[in-house]
C-alpha positions in Angstrom: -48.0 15.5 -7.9 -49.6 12.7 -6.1 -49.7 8.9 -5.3 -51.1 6.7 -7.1 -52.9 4.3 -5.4 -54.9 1.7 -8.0 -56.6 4.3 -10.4 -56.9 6.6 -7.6 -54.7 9.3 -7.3 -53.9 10.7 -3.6 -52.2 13.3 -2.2 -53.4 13.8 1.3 -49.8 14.8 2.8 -48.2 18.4 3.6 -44.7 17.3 3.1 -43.3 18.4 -0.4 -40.2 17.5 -1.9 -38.4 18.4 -5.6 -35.9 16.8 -7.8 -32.6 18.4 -8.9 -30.8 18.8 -11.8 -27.5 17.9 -11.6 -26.2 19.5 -14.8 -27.7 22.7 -14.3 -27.4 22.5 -10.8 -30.7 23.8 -10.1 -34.2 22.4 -8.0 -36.4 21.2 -10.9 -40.0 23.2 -10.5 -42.3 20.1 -10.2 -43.0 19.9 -6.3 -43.9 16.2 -5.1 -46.0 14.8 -1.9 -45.0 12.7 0.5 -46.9 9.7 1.3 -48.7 9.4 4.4 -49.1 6.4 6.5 -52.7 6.3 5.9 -51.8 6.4 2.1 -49.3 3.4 2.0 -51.9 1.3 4.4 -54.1 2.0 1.8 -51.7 1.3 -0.9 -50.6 -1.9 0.6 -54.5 -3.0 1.4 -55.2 -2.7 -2.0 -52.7 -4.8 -3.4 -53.7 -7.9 -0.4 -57.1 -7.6 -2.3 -55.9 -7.4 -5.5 -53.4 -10.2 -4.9 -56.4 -12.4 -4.0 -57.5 -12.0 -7.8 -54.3 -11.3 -9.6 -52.7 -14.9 -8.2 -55.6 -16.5 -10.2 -55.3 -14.6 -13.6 -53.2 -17.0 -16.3 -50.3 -16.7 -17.3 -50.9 -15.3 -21.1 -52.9 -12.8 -19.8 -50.2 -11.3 -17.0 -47.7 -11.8 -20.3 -50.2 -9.4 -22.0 -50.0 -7.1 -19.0 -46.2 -7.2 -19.2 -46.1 -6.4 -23.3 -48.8 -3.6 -22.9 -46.5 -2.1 -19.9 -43.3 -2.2 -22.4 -45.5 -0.5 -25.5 -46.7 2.3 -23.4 -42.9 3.2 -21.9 -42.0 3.1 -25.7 -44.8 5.9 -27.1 -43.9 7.9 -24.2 -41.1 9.2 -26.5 -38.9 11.9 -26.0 -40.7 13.1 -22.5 -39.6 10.6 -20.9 -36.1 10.6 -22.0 -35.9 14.4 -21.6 -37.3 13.8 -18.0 -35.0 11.0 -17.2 -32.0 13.2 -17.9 -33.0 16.3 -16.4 -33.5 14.6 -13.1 -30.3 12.2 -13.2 -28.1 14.5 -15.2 -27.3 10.7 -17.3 -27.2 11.6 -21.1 -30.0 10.8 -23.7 -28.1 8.5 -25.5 -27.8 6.3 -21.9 -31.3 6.7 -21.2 -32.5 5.6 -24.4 -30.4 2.4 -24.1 -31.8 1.9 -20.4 -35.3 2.1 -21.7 -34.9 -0.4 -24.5 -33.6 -2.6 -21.6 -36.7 -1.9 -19.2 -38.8 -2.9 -22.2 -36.7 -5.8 -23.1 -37.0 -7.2 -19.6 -40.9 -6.8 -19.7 -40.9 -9.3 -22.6 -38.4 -11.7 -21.7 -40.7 -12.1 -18.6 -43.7 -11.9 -21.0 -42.4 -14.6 -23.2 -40.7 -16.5 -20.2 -44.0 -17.3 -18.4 -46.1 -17.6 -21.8 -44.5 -20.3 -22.1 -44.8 -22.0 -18.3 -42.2 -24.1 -17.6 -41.0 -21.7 -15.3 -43.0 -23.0 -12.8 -41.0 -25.9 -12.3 -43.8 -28.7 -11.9 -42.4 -31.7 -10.3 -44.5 -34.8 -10.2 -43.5 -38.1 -8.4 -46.7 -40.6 -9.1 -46.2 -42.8 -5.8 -47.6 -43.8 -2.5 -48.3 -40.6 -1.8 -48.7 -38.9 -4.9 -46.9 -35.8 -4.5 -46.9 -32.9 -7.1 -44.7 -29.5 -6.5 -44.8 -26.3 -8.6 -43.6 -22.6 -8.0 -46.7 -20.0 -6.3 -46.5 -16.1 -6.0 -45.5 -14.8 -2.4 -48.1 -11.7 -2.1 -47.4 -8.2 -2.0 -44.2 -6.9 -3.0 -42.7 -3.8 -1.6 -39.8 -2.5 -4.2 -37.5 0.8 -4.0 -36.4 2.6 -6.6 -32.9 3.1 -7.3 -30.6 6.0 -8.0 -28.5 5.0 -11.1 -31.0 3.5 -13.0 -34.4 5.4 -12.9 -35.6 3.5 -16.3 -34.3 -0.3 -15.7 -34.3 -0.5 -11.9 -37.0 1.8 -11.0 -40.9 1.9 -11.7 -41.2 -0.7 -14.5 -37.9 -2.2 -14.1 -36.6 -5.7 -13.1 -37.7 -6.2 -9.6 -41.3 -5.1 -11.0 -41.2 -7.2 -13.7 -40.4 -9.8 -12.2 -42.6 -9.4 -9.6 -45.5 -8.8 -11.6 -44.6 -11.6 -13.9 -44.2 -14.1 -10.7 -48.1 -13.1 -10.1 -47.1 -10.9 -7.4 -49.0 -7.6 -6.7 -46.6 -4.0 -6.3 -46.5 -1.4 -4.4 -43.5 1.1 -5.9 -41.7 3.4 -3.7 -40.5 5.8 -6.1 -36.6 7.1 -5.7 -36.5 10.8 -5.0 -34.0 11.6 -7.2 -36.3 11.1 -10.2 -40.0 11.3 -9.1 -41.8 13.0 -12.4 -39.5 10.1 -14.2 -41.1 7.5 -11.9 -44.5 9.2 -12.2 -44.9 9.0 -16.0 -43.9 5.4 -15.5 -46.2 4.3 -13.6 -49.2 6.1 -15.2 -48.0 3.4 -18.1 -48.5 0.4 -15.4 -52.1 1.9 -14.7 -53.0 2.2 -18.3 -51.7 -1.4 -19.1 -53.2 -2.6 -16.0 -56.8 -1.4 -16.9 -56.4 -1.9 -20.7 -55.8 -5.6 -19.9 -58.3 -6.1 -17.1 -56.0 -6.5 -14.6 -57.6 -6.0 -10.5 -56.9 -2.4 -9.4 -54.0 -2.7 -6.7 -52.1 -4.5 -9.1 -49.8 -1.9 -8.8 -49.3 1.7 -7.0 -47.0 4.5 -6.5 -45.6 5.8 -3.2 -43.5 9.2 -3.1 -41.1 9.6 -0.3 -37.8 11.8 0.2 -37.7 10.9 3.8 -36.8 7.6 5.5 -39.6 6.9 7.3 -41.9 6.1 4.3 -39.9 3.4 3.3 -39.6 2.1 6.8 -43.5 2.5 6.8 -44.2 0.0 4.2 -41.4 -2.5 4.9 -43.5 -2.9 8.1 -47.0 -3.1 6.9 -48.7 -6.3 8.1 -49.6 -7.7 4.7 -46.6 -6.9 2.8 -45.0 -10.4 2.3 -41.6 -9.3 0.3 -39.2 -6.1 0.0 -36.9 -5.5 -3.4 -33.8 -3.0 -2.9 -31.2 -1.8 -5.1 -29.0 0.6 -3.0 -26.4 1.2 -0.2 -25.7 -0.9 2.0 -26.7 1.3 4.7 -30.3 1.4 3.2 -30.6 -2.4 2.2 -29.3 -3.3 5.6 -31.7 -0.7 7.4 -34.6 -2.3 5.5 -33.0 -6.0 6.3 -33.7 -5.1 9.9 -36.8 -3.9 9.8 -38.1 -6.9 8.4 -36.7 -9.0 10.3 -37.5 -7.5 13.3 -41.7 -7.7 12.1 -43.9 -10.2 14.5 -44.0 -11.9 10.9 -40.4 -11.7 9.0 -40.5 -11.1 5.6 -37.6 -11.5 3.1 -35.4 -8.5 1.6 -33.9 -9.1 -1.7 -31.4 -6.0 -1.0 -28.6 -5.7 -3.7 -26.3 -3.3 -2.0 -23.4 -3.3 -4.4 -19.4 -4.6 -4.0 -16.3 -3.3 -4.9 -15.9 -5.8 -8.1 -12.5 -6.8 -7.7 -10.3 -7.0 -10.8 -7.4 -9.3 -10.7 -4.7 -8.9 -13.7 -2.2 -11.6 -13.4 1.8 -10.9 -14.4 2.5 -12.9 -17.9 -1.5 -11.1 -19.1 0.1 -7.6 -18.1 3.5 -8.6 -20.0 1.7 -9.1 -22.7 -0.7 -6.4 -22.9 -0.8 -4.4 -20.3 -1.1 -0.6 -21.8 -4.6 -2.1 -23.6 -5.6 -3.6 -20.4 -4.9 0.0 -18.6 -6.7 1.8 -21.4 -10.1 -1.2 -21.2 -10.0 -0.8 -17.3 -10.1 3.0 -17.2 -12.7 3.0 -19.8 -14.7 0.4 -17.5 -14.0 2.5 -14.6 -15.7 5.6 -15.7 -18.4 4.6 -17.5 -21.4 6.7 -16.4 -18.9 8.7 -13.8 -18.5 5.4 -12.1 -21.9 5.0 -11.0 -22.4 1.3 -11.5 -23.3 -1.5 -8.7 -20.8 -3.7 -11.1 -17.6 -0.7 -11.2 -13.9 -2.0 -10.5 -13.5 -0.3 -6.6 -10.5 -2.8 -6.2 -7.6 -4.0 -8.8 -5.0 -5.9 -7.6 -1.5 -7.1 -9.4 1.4 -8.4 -8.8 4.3 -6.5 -7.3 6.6 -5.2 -9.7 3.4 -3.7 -11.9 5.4 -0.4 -13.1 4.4 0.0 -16.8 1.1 -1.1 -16.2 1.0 1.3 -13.4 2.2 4.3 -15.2 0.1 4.1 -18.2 -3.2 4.1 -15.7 -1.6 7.1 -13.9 -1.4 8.9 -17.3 -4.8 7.8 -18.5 -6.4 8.2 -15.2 -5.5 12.2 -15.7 -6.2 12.3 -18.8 -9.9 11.8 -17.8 -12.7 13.9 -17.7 -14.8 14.6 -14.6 -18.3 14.0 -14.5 -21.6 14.9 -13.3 -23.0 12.8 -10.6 -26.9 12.0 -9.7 -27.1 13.6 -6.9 -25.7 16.1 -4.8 -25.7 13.6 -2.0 -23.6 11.0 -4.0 -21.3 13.1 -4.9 -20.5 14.4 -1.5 -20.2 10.7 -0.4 -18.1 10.2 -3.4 -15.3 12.9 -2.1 -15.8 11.4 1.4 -15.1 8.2 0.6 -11.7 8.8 -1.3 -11.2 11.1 1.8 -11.3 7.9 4.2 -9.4 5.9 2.0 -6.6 8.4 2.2 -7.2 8.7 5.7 -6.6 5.1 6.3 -3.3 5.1 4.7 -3.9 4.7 0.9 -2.2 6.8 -1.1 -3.2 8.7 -4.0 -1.9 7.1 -7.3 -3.2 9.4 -9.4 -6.3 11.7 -10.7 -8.1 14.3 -13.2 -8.2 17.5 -12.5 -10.8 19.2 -10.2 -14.1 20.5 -11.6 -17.0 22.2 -9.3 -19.7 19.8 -8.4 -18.4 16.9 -10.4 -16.7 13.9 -9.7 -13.1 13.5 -10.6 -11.7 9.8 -11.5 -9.0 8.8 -9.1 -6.8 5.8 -8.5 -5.3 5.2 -4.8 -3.1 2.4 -3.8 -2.5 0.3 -0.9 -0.3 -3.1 -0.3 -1.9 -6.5 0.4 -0.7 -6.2 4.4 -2.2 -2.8 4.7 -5.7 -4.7 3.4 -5.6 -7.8 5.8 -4.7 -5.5 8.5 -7.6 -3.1 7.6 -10.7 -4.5 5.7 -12.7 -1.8 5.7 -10.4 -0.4 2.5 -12.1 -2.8 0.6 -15.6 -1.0 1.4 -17.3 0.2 -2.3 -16.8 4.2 -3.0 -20.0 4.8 -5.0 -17.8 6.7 -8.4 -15.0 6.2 -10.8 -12.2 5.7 -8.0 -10.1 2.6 -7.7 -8.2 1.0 -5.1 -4.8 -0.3 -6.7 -4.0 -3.5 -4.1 -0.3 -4.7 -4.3 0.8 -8.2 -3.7 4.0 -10.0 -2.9 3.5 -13.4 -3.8 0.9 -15.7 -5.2 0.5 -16.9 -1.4 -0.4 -13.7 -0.6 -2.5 -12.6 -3.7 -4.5 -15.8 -2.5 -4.9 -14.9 0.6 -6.0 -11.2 0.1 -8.6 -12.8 -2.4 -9.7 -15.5 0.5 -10.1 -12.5 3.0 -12.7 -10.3 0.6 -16.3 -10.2 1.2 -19.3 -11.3 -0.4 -19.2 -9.4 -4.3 -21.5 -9.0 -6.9 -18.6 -9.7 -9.0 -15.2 -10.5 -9.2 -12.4 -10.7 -12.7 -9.2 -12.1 -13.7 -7.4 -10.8 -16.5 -4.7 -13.6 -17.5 -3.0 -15.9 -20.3 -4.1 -19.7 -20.6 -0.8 -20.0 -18.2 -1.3 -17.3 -16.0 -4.9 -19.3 -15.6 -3.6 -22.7 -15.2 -1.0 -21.5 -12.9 -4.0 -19.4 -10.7 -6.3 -22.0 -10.7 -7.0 -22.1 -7.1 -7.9 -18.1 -7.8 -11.0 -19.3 -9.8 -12.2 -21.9 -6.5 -11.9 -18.8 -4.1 -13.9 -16.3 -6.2 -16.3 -18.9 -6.4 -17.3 -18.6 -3.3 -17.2 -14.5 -3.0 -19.0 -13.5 -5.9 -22.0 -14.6 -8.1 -20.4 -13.7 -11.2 -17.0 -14.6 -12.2 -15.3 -13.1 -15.4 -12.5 -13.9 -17.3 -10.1 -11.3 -19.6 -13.0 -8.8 -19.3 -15.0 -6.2 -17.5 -17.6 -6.3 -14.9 -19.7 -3.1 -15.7 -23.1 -3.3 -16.8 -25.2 -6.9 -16.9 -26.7 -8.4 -19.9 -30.5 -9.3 -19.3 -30.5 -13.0 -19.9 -31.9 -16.8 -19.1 -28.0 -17.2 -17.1 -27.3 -13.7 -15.8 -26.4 -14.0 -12.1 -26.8 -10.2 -10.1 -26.3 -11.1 -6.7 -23.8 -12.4 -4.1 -22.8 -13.5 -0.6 -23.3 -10.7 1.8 -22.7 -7.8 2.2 -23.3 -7.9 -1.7 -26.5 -8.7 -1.6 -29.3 -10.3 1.1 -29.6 -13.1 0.4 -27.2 -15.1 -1.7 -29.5 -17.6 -3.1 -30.4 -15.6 -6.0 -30.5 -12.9 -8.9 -31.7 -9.4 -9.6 -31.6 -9.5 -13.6 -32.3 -12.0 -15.6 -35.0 -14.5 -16.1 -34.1 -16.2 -12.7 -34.9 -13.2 -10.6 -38.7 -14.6 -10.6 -38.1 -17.0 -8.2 -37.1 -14.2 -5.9 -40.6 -13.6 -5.3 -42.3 -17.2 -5.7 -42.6 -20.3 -3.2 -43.4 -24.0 -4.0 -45.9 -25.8 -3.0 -46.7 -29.6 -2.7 -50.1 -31.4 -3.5 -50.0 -34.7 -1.9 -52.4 -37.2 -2.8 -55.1 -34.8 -4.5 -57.7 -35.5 -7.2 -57.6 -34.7 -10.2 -60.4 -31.7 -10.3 -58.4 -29.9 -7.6 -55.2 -29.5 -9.2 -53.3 -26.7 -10.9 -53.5 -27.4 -15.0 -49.9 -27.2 -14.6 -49.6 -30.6 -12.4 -52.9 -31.9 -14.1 -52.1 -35.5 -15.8 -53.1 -34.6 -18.8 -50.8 -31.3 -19.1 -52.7 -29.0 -20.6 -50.3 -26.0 -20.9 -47.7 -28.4 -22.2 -45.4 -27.5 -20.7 -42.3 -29.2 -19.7 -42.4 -31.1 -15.9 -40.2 -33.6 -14.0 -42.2 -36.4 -14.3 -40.7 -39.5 -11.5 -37.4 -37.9 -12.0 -37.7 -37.4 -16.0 -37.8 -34.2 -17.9 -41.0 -34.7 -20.3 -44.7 -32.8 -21.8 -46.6 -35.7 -21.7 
């Protein structure tokens, strides 16, 4: 199968690749081209012109796009469900839920921008007259990624968003689930055309190999780059673009280890139901979530706690993982940890090409000494982290890096007692939970996906949720312009009615 390039399909390359399916542990028969570089300058030119036109289209109109995009990924049915798995090995029931979200995040975009505000018009009626709202950046490059091939892949929330924002795409499908991606996007082309959007509005790029992704993040008129992945791949991509005679930003989410703090009177209290809710968050989809618990730490002295996740942890059952590839790094990474000096806690038993949930343990001193323990092993592995004191529990907490999220499990006076615990996580993760479980986001106005490096690049902003539009917009000032030249939504008169800060007051008039 081919690119898709606008309406046009392409497939000018000799370079082939398939997908594999991890449960049967086979190549699946569909064979795949690679894009060539003439193929992703076209893709990318294509979207600059389109962009030229798509900027001006209104809002209800793109919010039509978005809802005809989510109908078609519903009548798709079973195929692509059926697809879905076979490529990712992830069960139907998963999938199914993943597509309702992809759909559901079309429309919250759909209904988000409907309704305008979004923009953020801000309108100060002085000497000058100077009037600010939110404008698309351009073309958007976005990769695909592994663990989610319906909600963070084709149509997913860096698309979405994008699209919504008034951005052009161009897609570079994950290899691990290309015919997935493929039906997908014939959807987007469909939608695109049914609702007279410009052609360029969106294309497809295949690509096993690295360079094709490198290709596009270096195209000329490319103006922004989505990521959901390693960090080796977000920060390769970070480079790249940074490097360009014209920068360009990278909104790389490269995942955390999620730390989970259970402080000592919440463990007294309950700890065999906390063991049995954190082994449970732990192994959900074999471990392979951006948001997984890598890291737990407790107080010293944790020993019923301890034994009752050694007991459950064998208790579990191995899984299959996406890919060959993650897998392998799966087992290497536990490898390393054990290498380093942690030492294995406890684990279920082996099973050929799957994953098998493990806990290892280290002390705090062996963490501040050594850092690098705390890097994320993509799976359903753990790092139990030991600590001496509150001093020390604070400290270990003060030396982490940048997470997507980070937990504490405690009673109100375990919680008034760790306050301080809630001002350093502040400032290491961008979402904080309290006496629950990080895995899996809700897709929401206030979800926050992101945080300080090496999380994500950069900090200031969100992957899912409504508030990952702004990833891909700019403002803009008028100053002192007449009335005929500007934007309904900083016209006088407010047209959309939507609602503005109006000389510092929220108001629609």
């Amino acid at each position: 199968m081919n690119q898709i390039i606008g309406n046009r399909l392409s497939g000018e390359g000799n370079r082939t690749f398939r997908a594999f399916d991890p449960q049967k542990q086979q190549w699946l028969p569909l064979e795949f081209k690679e894009a060539t570089p003439g193929e992703i300058d076209d893709a990318v030119k294509l979207a600059a012109q389109a962009f030229t036109v798509y900027k001006k289209v209104p809002a209800q109109q793109r919010a039509a796009f978005l809802e005809a995009i989510a109908t078609g990924i519903t009548a798709l049915g079973d195929e692509l469900i059926t697809t879905a798995s076979a490529e990712s090995g992830l069960p139907l029931a998963r999938l199914q839920g993943e597509r309702d979200r992809t759909t559901g995040q079309l429309r919250l975009f759909a209904t988000m921008i409907s309704e305008g505000s979004w923009v953020n018009a801000r309108i100060d009626k002085a000497t000058p007259d100077v009037r600010q709202m939110q404008i698309p950046l351009g073309v958007t490059g976005i990769f695909g990624a592994s663990n989610f091939p319906l909600a963070f892949s084709v149509a997913g929330g860096d698309t979405a968003a994008a699209l919504a924002a008034g951005c052009t795409v161009v897609f570079k499908a994950h290899p691990a689930h290309p015919h997935t991606s493929y039906l997908v996007a014939n959807v987007i082309r469909t939608a695109a055309n049914d609702t007279g959007m410009p052609e360029g509005v969106f294309s497809l790029l295949h690509g096993a190999a690295i360079d094709t992704g490198q290709q596009l993040a270096v195209h000329p008129q490319l103006s922004a780059i989505a990521f959901t992945g390693s960090f080796r791949g977000g920060k390769a991509l970070y480079d790249t673009a940074t490097r360009r005679a014209v920068p360009i930003p990278v909104y790389a989410e490269m995942g955390s280890v999620n730390p989970v703090f259970f402080l000592p009177r919440a463990l007294k209290e309950k700890g065999e139901t906390l063991a049995a809710q954190f082994l449970q968050s732990l192994t959900m989809g074999v471990g392979q979530f951006c948001t997984n618990p890598g890291v737990f730490i407790t107080p010293a002295e944790e020993g019923p706690f301890l034994n009752t996740l050694q007991k459950g942890i064998a208790a579990m059952p191995t899984g299959c993982m996406l890919t060959p590839g993650i897998l392998e790094a799966y087992n290497s990474g536990i490898n390393s940890l054990r290498q380093a000096g942690a030492r294995l806690l406890g684990a279920a038993s082996a099973t050929a090409h799957q994953a098998s949930p493990a806990l290892l343990q280290v002390n705090a001193t062996q963490v501040l000494d050594n850092p690098s323990l705390c890097h994320e092993v993509f799976g359903p592995s753990s790092l139990h982290i030991s600590t001496s004191s509150k001093e020390e529990l604070f400290r270990l907490a003060d030396a982490l890096e940048g997470q997507l999220t980070a937990t504490i499990h405690g009673t109100e006076e375990d919680l008034r007692e760790y306050a301080e615990l809630v001002n350093i996580l502040r400032e290491k993760a961008g979402r904080i939970v309290i006496n629950g479980f990080p895995t899996g986001v809700a897709v929401n106005h206030a979800m926050v996906h992101g945080g300080p490096w090496p999380a994500t690049t950069p900090a200031a902003g969100t992957s899912v949720g409504s508030a990952a539009i702004y990833r891909f917009c700019r403002p803009v000032c008028y100053q002192d312009f007449p009335a005929y030249l500007l934007p309904p939504e900083l016209q006088d008169e407010n047209p959309l009615g939507i609602w503005r800060l109006l000389n510092g007051n929220f108001s629609k008039t």
